[in-house]
C-alpha positions in Angstrom: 0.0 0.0 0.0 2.8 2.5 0.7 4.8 1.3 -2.0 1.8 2.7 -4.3 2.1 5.8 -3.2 -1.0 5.3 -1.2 -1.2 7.0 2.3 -2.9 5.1 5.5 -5.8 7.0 7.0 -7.3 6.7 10.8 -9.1 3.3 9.5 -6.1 1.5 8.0 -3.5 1.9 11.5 -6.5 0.1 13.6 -6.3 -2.9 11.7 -2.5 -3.2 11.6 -2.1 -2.7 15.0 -5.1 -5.1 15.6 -3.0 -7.9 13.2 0.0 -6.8 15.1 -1.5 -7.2 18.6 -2.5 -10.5 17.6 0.8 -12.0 16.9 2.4 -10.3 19.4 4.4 -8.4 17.3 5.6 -5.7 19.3 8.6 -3.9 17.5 6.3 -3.8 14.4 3.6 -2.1 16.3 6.1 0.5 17.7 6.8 1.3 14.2 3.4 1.4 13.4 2.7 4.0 16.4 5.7 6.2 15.4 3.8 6.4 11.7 0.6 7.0 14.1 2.2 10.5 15.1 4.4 11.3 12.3 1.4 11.6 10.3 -1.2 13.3 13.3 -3.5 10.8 14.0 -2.8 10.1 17.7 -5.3 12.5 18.8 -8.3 9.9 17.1 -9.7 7.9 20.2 -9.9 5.0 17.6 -6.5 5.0 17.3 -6.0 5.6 21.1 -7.7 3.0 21.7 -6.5 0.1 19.1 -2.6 1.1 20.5 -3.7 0.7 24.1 -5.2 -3.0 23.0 -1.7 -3.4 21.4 0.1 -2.9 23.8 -2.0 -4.5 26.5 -2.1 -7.8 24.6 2.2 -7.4 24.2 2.7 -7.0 28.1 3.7 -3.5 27.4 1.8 -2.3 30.4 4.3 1.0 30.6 3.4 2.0 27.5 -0.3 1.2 27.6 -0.2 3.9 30.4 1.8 6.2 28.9 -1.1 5.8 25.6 -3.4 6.5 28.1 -1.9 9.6 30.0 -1.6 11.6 26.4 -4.9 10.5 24.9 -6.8 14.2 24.8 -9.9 12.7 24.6 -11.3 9.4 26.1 -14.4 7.4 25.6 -15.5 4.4 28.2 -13.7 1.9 26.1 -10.7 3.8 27.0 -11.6 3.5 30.4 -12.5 -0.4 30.4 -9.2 -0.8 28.2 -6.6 0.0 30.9 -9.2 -1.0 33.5 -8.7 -5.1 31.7 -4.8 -4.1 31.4 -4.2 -2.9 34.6 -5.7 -5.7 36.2 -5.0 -8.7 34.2 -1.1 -8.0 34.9 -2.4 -7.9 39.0 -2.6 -4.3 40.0 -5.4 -4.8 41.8 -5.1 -1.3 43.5 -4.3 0.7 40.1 -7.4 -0.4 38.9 -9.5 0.7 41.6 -8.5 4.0 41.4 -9.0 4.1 38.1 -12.4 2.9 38.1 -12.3 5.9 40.8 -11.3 8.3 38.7 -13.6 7.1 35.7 -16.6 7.0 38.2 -16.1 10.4 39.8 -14.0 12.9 37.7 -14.3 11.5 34.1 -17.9 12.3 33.1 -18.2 9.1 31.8 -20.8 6.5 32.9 -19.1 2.9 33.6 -21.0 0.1 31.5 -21.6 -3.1 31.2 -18.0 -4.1 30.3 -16.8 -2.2 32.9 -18.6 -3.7 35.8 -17.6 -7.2 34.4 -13.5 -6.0 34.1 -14.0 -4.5 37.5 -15.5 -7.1 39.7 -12.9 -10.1 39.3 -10.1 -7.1 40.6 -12.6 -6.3 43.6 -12.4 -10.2 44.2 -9.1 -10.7 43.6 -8.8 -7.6 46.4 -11.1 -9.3 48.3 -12.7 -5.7 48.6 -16.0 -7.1 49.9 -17.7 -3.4 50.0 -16.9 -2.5 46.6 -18.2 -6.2 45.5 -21.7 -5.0 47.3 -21.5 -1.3 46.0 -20.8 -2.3 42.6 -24.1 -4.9 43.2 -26.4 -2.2 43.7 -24.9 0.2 40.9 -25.8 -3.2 38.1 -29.0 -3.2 40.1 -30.2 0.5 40.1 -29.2 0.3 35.8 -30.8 -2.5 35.3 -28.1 -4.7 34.6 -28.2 -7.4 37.0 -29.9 -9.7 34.6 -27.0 -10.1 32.1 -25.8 -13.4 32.7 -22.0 -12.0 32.1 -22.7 -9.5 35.4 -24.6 -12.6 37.3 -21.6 -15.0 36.6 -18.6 -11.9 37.3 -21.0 -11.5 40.8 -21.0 -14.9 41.5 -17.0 -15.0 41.1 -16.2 -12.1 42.8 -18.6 -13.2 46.2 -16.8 -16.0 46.4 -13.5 -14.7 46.5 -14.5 -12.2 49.3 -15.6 -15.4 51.1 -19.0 -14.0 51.2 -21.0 -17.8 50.5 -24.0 -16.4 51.7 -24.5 -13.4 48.4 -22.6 -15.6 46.3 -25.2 -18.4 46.5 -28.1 -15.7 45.8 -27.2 -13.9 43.2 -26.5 -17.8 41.7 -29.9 -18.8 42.9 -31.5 -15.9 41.5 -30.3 -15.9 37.6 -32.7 -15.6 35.3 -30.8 -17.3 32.9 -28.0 -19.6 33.7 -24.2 -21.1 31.0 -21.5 -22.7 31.4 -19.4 -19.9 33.2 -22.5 -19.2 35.7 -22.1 -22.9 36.7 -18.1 -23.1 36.4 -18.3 -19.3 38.2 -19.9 -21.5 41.5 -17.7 -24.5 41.3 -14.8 -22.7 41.3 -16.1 -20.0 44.5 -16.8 -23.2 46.4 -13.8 -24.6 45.9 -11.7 -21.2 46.7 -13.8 -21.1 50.1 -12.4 -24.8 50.8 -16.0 -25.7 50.5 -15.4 -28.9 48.3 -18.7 -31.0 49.4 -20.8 -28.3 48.1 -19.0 -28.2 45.2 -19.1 -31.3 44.6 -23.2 -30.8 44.8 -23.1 -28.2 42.2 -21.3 -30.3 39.7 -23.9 -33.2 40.3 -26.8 -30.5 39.8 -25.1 -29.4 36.5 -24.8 -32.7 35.0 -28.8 -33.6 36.2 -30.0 -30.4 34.4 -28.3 -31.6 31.2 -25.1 -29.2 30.8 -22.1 -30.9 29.6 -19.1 -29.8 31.7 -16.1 -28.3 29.5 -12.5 -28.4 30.6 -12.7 -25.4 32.9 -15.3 -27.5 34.7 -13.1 -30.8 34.3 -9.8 -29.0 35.6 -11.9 -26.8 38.6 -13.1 -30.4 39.4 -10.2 -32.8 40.3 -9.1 -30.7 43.0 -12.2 -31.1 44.7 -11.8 -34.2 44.3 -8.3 -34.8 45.4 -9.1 -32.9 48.5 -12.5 -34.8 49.5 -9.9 -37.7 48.5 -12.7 -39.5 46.3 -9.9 -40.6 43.7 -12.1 -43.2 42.6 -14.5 -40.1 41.1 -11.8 -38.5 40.0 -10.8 -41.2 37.9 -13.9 -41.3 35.9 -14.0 -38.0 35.2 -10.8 -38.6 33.7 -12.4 -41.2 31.9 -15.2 -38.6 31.1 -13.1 -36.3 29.7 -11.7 -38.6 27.1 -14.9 -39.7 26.1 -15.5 -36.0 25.7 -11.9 -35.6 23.7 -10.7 -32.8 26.0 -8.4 -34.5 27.6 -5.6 -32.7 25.6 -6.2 -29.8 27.7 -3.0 -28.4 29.4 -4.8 -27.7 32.7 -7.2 -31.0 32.8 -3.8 -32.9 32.3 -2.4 -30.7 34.6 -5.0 -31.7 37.6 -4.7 -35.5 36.5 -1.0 -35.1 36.9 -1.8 -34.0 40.3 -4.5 -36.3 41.7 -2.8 -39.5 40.8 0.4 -38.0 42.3 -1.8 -37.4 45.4 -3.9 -40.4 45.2 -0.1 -42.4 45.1 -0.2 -43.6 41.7 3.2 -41.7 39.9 3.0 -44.2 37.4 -0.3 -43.4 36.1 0.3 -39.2 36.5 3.6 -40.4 34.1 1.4 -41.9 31.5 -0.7 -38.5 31.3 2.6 -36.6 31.1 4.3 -38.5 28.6 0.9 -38.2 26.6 1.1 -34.3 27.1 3.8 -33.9 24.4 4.4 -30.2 23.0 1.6 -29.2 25.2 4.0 -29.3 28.3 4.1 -26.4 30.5 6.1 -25.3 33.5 3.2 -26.6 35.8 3.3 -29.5 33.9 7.1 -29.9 34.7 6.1 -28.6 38.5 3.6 -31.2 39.1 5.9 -34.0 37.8 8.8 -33.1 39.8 6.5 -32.7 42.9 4.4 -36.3 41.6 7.9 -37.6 42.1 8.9 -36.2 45.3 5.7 -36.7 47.2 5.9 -40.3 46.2 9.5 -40.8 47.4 11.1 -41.3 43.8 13.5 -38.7 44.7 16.0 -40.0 42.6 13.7 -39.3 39.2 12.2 -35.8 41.0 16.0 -34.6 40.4 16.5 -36.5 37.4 13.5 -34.6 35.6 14.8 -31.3 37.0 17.5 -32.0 34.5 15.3 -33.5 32.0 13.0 -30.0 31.9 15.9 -27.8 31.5 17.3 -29.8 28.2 14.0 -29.2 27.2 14.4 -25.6 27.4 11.7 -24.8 30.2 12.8 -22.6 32.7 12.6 -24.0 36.3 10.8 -21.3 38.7 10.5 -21.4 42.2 7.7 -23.8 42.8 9.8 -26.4 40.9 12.8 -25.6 43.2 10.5 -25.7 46.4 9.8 -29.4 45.3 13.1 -30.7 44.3 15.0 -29.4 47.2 13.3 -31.7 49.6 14.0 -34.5 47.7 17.4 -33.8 47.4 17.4 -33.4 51.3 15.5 -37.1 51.9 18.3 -39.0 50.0 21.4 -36.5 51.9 22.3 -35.4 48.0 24.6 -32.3 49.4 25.7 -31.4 45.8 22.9 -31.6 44.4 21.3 -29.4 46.5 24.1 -26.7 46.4 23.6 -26.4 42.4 20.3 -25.8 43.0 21.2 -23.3 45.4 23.6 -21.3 42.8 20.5 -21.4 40.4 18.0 -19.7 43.1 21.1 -17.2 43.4 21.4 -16.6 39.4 17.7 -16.5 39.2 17.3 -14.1 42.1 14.7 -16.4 43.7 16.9 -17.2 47.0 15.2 -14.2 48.8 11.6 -16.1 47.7 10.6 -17.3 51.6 9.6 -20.6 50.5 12.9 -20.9 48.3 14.9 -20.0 51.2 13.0 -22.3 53.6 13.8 -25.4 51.5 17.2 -24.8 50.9 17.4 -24.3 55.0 15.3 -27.6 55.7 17.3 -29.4 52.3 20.6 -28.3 54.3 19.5 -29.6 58.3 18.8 -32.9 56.6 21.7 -33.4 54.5 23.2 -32.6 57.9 25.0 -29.2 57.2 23.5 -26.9 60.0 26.5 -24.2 59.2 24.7 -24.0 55.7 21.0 -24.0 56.9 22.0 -21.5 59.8 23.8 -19.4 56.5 20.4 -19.3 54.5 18.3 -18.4 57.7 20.6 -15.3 58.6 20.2 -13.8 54.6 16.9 -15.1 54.1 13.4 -13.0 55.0 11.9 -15.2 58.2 8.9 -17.0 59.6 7.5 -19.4 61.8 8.5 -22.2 59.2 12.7 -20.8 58.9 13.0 -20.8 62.8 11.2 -24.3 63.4 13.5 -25.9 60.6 16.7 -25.1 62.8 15.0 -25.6 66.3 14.7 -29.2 64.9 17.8 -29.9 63.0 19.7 -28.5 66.4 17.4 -30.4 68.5 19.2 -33.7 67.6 22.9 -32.7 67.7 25.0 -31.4 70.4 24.4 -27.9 69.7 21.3 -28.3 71.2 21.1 -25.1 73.1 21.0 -23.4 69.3 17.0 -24.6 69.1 16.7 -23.2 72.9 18.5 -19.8 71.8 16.1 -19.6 68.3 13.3 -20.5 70.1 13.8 -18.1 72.3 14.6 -15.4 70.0 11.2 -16.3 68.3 9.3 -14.7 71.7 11.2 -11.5 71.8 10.5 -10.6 67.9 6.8 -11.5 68.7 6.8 -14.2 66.3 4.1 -16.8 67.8 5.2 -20.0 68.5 3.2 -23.2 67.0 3.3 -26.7 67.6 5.9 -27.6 66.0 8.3 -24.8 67.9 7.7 -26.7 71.1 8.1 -30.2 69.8 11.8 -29.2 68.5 12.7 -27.1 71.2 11.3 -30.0 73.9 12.9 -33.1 71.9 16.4 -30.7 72.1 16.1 -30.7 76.1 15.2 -34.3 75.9 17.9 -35.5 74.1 20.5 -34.0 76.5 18.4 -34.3 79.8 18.0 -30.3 80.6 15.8 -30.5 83.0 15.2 -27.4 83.8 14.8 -25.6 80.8 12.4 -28.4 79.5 10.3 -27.5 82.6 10.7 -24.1 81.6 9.4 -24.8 78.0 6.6 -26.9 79.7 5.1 -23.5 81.8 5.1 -22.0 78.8 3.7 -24.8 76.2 0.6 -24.4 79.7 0.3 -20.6 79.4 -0.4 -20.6 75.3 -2.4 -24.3 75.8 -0.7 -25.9 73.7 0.1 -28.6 76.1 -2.5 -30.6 75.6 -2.1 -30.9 71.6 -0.9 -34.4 71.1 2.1 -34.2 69.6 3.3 -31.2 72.0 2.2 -33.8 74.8 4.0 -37.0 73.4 7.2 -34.6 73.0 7.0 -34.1 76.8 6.3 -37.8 77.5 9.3 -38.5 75.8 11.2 -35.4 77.8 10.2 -36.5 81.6 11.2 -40.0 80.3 14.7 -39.1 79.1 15.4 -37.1 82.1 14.5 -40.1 84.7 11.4 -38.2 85.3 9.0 -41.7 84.7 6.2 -40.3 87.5 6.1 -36.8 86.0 5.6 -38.7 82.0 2.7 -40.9 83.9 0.8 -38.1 85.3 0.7 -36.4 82.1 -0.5 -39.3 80.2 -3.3 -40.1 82.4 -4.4 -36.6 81.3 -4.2 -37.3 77.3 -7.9 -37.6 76.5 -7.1 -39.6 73.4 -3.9 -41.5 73.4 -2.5 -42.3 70.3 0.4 -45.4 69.5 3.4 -42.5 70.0 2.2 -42.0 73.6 1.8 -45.4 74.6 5.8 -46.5 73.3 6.9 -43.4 74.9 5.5 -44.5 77.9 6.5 -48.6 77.5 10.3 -47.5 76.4 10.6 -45.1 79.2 9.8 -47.7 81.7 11.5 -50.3 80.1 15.0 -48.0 79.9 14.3 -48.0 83.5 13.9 -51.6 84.6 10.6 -51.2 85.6 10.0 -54.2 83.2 6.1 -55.4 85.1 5.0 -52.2 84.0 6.4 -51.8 80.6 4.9 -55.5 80.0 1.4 -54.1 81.6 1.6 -50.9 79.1 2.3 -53.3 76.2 -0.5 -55.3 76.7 -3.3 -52.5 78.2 -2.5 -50.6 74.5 -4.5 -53.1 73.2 -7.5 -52.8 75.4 -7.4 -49.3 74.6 -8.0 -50.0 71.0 -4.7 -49.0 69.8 -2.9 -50.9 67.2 0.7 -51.2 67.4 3.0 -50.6 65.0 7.1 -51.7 64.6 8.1 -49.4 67.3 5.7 -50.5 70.0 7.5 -54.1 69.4 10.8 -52.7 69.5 10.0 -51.2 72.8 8.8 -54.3 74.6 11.2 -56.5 72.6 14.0 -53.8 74.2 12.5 -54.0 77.5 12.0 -58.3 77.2 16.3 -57.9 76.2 16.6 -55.9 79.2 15.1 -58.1 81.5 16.3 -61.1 80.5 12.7 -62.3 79.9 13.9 -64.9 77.1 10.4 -66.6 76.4 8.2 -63.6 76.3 10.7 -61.8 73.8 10.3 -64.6 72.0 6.6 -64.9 71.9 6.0 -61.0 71.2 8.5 -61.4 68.0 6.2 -64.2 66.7 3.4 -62.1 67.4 4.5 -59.5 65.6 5.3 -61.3 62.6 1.3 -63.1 63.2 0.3 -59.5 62.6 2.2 -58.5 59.1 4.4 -56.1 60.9 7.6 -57.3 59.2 10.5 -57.9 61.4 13.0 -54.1 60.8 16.8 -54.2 61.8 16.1 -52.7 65.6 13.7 -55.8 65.8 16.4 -58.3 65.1 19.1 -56.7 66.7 16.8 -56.8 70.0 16.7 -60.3 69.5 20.5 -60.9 69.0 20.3 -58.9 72.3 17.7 -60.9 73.7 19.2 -64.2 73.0 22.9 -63.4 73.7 22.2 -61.8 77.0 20.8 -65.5 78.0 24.1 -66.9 76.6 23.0 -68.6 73.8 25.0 -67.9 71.4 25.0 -70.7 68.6 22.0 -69.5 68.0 22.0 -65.8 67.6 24.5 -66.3 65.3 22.3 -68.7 63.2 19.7 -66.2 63.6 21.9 -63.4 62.0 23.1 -66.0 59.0 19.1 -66.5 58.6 18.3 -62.9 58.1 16.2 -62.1 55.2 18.1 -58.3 55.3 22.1 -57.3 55.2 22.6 -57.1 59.2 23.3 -53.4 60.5 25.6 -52.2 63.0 23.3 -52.8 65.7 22.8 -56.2 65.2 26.4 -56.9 64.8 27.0 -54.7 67.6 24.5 -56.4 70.1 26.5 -59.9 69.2 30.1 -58.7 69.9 28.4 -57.0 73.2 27.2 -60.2 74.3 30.3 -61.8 72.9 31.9 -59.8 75.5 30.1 -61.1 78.7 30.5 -64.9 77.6 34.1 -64.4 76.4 33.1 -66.2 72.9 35.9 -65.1 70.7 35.3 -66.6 67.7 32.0 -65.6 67.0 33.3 -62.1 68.5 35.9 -61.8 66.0 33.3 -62.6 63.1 31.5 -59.7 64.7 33.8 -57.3 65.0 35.2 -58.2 61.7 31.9 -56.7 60.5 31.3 -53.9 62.6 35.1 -52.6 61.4 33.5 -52.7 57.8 30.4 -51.0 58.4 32.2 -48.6 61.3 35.8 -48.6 60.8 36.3 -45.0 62.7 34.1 -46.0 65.8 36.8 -47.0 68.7 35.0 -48.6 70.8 34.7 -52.5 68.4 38.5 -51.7 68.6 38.3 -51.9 72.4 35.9 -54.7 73.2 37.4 -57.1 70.7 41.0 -55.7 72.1 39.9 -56.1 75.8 38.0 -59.5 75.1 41.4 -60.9 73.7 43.6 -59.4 76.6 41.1 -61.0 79.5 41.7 -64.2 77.2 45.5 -63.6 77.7 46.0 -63.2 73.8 48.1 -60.1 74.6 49.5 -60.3 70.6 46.4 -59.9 69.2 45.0 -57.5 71.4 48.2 -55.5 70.2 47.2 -55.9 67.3 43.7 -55.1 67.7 44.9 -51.7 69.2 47.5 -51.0 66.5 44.6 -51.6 63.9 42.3 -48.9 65.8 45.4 -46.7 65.6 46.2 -46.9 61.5 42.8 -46.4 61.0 42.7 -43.3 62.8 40.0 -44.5 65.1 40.4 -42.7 68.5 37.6 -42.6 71.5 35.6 -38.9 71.7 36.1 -37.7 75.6 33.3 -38.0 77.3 31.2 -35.0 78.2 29.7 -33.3 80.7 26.9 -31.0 81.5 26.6 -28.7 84.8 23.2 -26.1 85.1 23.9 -23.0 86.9 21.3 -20.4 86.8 19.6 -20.3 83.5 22.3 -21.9 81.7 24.2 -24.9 80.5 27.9 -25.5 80.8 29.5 -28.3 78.7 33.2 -29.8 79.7 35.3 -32.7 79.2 37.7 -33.7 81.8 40.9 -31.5 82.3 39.1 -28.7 80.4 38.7 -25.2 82.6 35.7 -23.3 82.2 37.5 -19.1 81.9 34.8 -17.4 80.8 32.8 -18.9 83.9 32.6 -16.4 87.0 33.4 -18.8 89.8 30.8 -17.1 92.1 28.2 -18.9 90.0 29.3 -22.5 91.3 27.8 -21.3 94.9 25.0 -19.2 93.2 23.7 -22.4 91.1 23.8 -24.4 94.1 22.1 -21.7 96.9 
């Protein structure tokens, strides 16, 4: 046309920049709007508008504005043009006080396009007022029977929470579609209230609509979170029959329920089938299929997979990878993912920097995790993850110290706070602080939430404390299996054998199952006791019940039946073993080895125990001090020679004192400077 000699008037630059804004062509359409002024046409509100669809539709929400900020004269599409722009890219505010502006200094009455482009940014607000203002306004015009205002209405209600007005203006439609019936599902489902809609989508199929795939893909969830997989399955099964199965986010919410409903192999099959129609949330929901289904191995084998494939991991797919990675202790794998969230910028994201702290506590690098908490924006979540990961190694006054911390920034402590910070004082007997943590677990009633009230059984039960942990379990209204082996492992550790057997057996008159630990705690407490027979018959028991038989089961056994001296046949029962025998199996042979002086089968023992645990001294020294007692002084030389060239030495043993409000920690020889000896008689008076 140019080449002619022909010149473009206000009618031809509308329908380039419509062609352009359609393929997304956005250099071509800046050329376009540079002819647009050159020749004096960007004063036409035709034109205005067209270049503010353009650039809308390219993402060019800068410009759009800057259209919109020059245009001399503006007509309601104008208005409803940057209204859509403004809040499709999420400025939820913008909008408003545009539609402000519009309402009150424009001069220009808002229509039925407007009220449509306006309520979903009221919703996604959740500016319940302006949802009910806006109401009235369609109402008073006359408006309110347009099924695109009744299904926008219903929408917006239900993102405000508001069930009550979303239900009526629903009910009260003149005229129901698709989207007016998609519009309630989805409410219902935002509001968690997934039985209701559930009913909806039963309604809709009885009044003969055919649901399409925003139906189909609203659905699933529901499903998935009722857990009615078996439903959910036939709607897949629907949806084929339908042939809209092809659908990015119908495959999408399949990928997810049978990741949920533990089926990875069947949400692989509707990947696989997915082809060029992949997405990043179809890579997401793979990785996290994987990972939530303990294939961590392929959840960070796909991470690799989807980058070959040029997709762009975001955070969501880092936030599942990076527990997987933890699960499985892969350290390296985990810190490349860590240089990525640094390159992409997404290592300040909280939940980024929360699974790179919880990846590091399990792969058990604290000096990492503690790194990521001190750069990283907190919450509740960052401080629990290091009040557990220090609450089961010796730098255990690290979870009191965070936890502590927690209080004086006003951050509130949850459950989980006081089982980490009470499993830390367990582990190394503080007493006092635990009793501490207790008063305080009372005064925010928490106490009596079961898991905060199993963490304390198993705190008065470390510290010797058996009456206190029976008191408090008489007072657990409903007692789960975790408070009962507390409460059977605690007496057992204790000798108080009669009662351990009495838990054990009134468990099951409470109607409690148990489970492998509750047999490792009476089989520990039969070892113990040297009750031989009753070991015996609670092992075959166990195995009645298709509980199958772990390493602490047999090892308790070994115990059992070495501790009675009969050692032939632990030994056969460690050749029997359907399972490679741990360290603690070995480890309760060579101990009972010890007290029958059997060196033969002690040496076959410790020959095993120096594989599994060549750095751990103390094989060195039993088999060393079994050969010496047998007057074998050569090879107990040579034992102790062996211990040396491995570089396997014995860690001092430690001690704790509590003096005042805090901890001391020594090993013998060592002098406490820093400690003011006035203290000594302080902690004492």
């Amino acid at each position: 046309m140019l080449r002619t000699g022909i010149k473009p008037d206000d009618h031809t630059f509308p329908f380039i920049l419509k062609a352009c804004a359609v393929v997304y062509s956005f250099q071509k359409g800046l050329e376009i709007h540079g002819s647009v002024i050159k020749t004096g046409f960007d004063s036409d509100i035709l034109l205005g508008n067209t270049l503010l669809l353009f650039y809308g539709n390219c993402g060019g929400l800068r410009e759009a504005m800057k259209v919109f900020d020059e245009m001399r004269k503006r007509d309601v599409v104008s208005w409803n043009t940057v209204l859509g722009i403004v809040s499709v890219n999420g400025f939820y505010l913008e909008a408003l006080n545009l539609f402000s502006q519009m309402n009150f200094s424009s001069g220009i009455k808002p229509n039925m396009v407007t009220f449509v482009t306006l309520l979903p940014v009221c919703g996604g607000a959740g500016d319940k007022g302006l949802v009910t203002q806006i109401h009235g306004t369609v109402v008073k015009v006359g408006l309110n029977f347009e099924i695109s205002i009744g299904n926008a209405l219903v929408d917006a209600y239900g993102k405000c929470w508001n069930v009550k007005d979303s239900k009526r203006v629903f009910d009260e439609m003149v005229e129901k579609n698709e989207v007016s019936w998609n519009a309630r599902i989805t409410s219902l489902a935002y509001m968690g209230l997934c039985k209701d809609a559930l009913d909806i989508f039963r309604l809709m199929m009885k009044v003969g609509l055919t649901p399409d795939s925003i139906t189909i893909s609203s659905m699933i969830p529901v499903l998935v979170e009722l857990e009615i997989f078996n439903l959910a399955k036939e709607i897949h099964s629907f949806s084929l029959r339908i042939g809209i199965e092809h659908d990015a986010f119908i495959s999408n919410s399949l990928i997810d329920m049978y990741a949920k409903s533990g089926h990875p192999s069947a949400a692989s099959n509707v990947f696989q089938q997915m082809n060029m129609r992949r997405n990043v949330v179809s890579w997401n929901a793979m990785v996290a299929n994987f990972a939530q289904n303990r294939l961590e191995l392929a959840a960070i084998e796909l991470l690799r997979e989807m980058q070959a494939h040029g997709e762009v991991p975001d955070s969501i797919t880092l936030t599942n990878v990076l527990p997987a990675c933890g699960r499985v202790g892969f350290l390296q794998n985990g810190k490349e993912i860590h240089s990525r969230t640094i390159r992409m910028g997404s290592n300040f994201d909280l939940y980024v920097s929360n699974a790179l702290s919880d990846m590091y506590t399990k792969c058990g690098n604290l000096n990492l995790a503690q790194n990521v908490f001190n750069n990283s924006v907190k919450d509740e979540v960052s401080y629990n993850i290091l009040i557990l990961g220090y609450s089961q190694t010796s730098d255990w006054s690290k979870s009191v110290s965070l936890f502590s911390e927690m209080g004086l920034i006003d951050m509130k402590h949850d459950v989980v706070s006081f089982m980490g910070v009470i499993s830390a004082c367990a582990n190394q007997a503080a007493l006092k602080q635990g009793k501490e943590i207790h008063g305080l677990a009372v005064r925010n009633h928490v106490h009596t939430h079961l898991f905060v009230a199993n963490s304390l059984l198993d705190f008065y039960t470390k510290c010797g404390r058996i009456d206190t942990a029976s008191k408090l379990f008489d007072q657990i209204r409903h007692k789960d299996v975790a408070s009962w082996n507390t409460m059977i492992l605690g007496y057992g550790m204790l000798g108080e054998l009669n009662i351990a057997i009495s838990f054990f057996e009134a468990m099951k008159g409470d109607g409690v199952a148990y489970d492998s630990v509750s047999y490792i705690a009476i089989l520990s407490a039969c070892s113990h006791g040297g009750l031989l027979e009753k070991g015996r018959k609670y092992f075959e028991e166990m195995k009645a019940q298709k509980i199958k038989p772990a390493q602490m089961h047999y090892a308790c056994m070994v115990d059992l039946l070495g501790r009675a001296g009969l050692l032939e046949e632990a030994a056969e029962l460690i050749k029997s073993l359907p399972i490679t025998p741990d360290a603690n199996i070995w480890g309760a042979l060579l101990g009972a080895c010890r007290i029958f002086g059997n060196i033969e089968l002690g040496c076959w023992a410790a020959e095993n125990l120096f594989k599994l645990k060549p750095q751990h001294s103390g094989y060195y020294t039993i088999l060393s001090n079994m050969f010496a007692e047998a007057g074998k002084w050569d090879e107990a030389n040579r034992i102790r020679e062996l211990m040396k060239l491995r570089g396997a030495r014995k860690n001092p043993g430690c001690s704790w004192v509590h003096i005042q409000n805090q901890v001391h920690a020594f090993v013998v020889g060592e002098r406490m400077e820093k400690l003011d000896p006035t203290l000594w008689l302080a902690g004492y008076s």
